[in-house]
C-alpha positions as CSV (number, residue, x, y, z in Angstrom):
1,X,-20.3,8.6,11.3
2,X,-18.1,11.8,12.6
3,X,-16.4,11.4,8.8
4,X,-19.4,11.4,7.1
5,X,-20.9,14.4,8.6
6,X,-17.9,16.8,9.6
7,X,-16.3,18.9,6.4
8,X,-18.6,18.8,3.5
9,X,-19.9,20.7,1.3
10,X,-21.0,20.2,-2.3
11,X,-17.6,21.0,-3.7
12,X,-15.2,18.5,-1.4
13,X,-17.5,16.0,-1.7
14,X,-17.2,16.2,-5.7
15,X,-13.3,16.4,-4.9
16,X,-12.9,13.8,-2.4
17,X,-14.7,11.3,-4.6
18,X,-12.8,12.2,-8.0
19,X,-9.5,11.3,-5.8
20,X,-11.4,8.5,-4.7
21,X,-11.5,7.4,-8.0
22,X,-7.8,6.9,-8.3
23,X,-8.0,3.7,-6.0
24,X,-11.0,1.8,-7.8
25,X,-9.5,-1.6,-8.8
26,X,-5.9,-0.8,-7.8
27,X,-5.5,1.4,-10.5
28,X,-3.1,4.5,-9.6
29,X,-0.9,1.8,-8.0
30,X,-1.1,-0.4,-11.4
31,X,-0.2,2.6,-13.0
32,X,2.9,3.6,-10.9
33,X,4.0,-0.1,-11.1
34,X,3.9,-0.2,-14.9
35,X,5.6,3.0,-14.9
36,X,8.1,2.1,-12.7
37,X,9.1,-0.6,-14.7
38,X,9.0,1.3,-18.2
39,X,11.1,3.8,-16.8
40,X,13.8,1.5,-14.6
41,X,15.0,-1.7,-17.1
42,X,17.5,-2.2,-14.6
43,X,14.8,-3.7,-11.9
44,X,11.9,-4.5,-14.3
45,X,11.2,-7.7,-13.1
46,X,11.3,-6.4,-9.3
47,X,8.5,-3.9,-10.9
48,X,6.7,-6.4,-12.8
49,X,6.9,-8.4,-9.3
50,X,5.8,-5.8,-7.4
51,X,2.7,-4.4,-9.7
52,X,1.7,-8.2,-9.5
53,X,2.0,-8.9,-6.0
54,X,-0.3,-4.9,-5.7
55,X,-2.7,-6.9,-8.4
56,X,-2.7,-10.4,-6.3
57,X,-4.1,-7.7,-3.2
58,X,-6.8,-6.6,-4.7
59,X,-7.6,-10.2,-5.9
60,X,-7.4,-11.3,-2.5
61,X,-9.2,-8.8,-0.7
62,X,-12.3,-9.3,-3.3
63,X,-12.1,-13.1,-2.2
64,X,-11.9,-12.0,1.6
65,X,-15.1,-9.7,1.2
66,X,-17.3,-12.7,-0.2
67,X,-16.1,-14.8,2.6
68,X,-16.5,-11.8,5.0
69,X,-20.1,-10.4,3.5
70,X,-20.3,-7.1,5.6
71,X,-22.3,-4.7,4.4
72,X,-21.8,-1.8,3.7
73,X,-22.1,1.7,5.6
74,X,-25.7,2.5,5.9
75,X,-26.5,6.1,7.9
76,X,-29.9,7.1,8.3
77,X,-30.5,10.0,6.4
78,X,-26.8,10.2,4.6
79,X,-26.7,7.7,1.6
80,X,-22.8,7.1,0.2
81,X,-21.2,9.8,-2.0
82,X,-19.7,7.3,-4.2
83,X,-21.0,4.3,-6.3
84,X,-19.0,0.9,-5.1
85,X,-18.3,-2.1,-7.5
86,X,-19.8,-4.3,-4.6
87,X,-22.1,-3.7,-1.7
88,X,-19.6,-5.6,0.6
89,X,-17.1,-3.4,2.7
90,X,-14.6,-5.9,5.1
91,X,-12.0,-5.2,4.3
92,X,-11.0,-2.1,2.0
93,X,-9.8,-3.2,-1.3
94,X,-8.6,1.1,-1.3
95,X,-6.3,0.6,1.8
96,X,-4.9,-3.2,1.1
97,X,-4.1,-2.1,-2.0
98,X,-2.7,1.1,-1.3
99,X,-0.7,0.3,1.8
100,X,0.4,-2.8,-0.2
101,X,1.5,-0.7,-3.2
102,X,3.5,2.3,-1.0
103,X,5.5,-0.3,1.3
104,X,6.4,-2.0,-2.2
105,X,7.3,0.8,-3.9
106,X,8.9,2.5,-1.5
107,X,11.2,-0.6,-1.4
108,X,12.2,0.1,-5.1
109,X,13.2,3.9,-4.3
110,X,10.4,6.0,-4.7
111,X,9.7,8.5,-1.6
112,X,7.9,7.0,1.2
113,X,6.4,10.0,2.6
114,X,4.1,10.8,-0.7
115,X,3.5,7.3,-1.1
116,X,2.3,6.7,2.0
117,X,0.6,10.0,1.9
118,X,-1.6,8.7,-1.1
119,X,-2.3,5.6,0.6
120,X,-3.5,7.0,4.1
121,X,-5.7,9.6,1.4
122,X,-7.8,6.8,0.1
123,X,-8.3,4.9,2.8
124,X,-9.2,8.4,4.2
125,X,-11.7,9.1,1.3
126,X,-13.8,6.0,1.4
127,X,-14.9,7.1,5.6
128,X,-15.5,10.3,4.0
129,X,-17.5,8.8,1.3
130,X,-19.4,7.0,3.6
131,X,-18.8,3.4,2.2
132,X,-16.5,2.2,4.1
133,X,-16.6,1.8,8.3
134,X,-13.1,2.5,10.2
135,X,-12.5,-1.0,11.0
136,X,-12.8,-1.8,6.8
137,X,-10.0,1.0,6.3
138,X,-7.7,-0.3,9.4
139,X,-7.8,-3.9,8.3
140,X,-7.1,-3.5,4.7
141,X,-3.9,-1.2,5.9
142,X,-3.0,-3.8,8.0
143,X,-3.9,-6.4,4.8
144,X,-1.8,-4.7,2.7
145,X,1.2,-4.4,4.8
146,X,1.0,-7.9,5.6
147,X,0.9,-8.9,2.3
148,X,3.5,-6.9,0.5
149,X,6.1,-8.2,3.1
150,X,6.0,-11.7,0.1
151,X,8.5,-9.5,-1.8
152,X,10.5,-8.7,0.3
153,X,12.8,-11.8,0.8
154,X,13.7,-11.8,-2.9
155,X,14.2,-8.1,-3.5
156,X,16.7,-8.5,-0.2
157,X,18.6,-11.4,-1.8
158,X,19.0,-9.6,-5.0
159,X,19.9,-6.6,-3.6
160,X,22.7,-8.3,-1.2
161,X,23.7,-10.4,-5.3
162,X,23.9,-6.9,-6.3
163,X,26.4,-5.3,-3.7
164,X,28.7,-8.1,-3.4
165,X,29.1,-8.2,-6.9
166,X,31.0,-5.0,-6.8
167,X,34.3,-5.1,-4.6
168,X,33.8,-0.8,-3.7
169,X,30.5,-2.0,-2.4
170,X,31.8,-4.4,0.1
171,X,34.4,-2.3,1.3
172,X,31.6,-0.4,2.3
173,X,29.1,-2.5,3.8
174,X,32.3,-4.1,6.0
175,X,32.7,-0.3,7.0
176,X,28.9,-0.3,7.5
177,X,29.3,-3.3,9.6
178,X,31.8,-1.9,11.3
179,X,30.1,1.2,12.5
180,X,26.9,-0.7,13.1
181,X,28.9,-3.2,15.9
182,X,30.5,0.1,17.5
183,X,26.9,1.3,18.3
184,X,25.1,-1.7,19.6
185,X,26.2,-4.0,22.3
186,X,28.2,-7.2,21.7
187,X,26.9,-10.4,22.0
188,X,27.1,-12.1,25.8
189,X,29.7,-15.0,25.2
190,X,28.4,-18.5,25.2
């Protein structure tokens, strides 16, 4: 309720939910996906990969919220800010998404921080809004965390395909590994 009440005024609620806007359906993270791939042949299928596994999200978090059926937000006296696709709110297709989408990304080199920045601003937004409760917002960032870990297995293997294709690579990894046994512990014996 505190999110609903505290900071508005006719302009940031206007503001808050034209950013809002951004998350509907996945879309700003469709859109960086597709650009992502248009603009790095090198990995497009990792892209196209990714984009789809940000797509398969929001697909699954729509089926969740029919199995779920919560309701959404309803404050005596304070009606939403924003119109909804559905009147269901467990869990946030805004934050799965999102959180799905930065973790991925972030995987294929784009900067965490603003990524992550972006998702935590959405999921932000819809408690602002007043569509969405906490718990909605914290599971579909958890959701979406979850989910996006599917990629990660093959991106890893291609990757490691990648470096020990090229022999200055794995002088530098076994110089990596190196390093990396100097600072931890070795293993008890046995």
């Amino acid at each position: 309720m505190w999110a609903r009440t505290r900071g508005h005024s006719p302009w940031t609620d206007l503001a808050v939910a034209r950013f809002s806007k951004l998350g509907e359906h996945a879309g700003v993270w469709l859109a960086i996906g597709v650009a992502g791939g248009a603009l790095d042949g090198e990995r497009r299928s990792e892209w196209r990969r990714a984009t789809l596994t940000v797509a398969g999200m929001y697909a699954l978090n729509t089926a969740i919220k029919q199995v779920v059926g919560r309701r959404r937000p309803q404050l005596p006296g304070l009606p939403p800010l924003t119109s909804t696709p559905t009147a269901l709110s467990f869990p946030s297709a805004h934050a799965s998404t999102s959180f799905a989408g930065a973790r991925l990304y972030s995987r294929l080199g784009l900067p965490s921080v603003p990524l992550y920045g972006l998702a935590t601003a959405l999921g932000l937004s819809r408690l602002y809004l007043g569509v969405h409760y906490p718990s909605d917002v914290l599971a579909g960032a958890m959701l979406g965390s979850l989910a996006s870990w599917t990629m990660a297995p093959a991106a890893l293997r291609q990757e490691a395909r990648k470096l020990a294709a090229d022999l200055g690579d794995r002088g530098e990894l076994s110089a990596l590994s190196n390093e990396f046994d100097e600072l931890t512990p070795p293993w008890p014996a046995g």
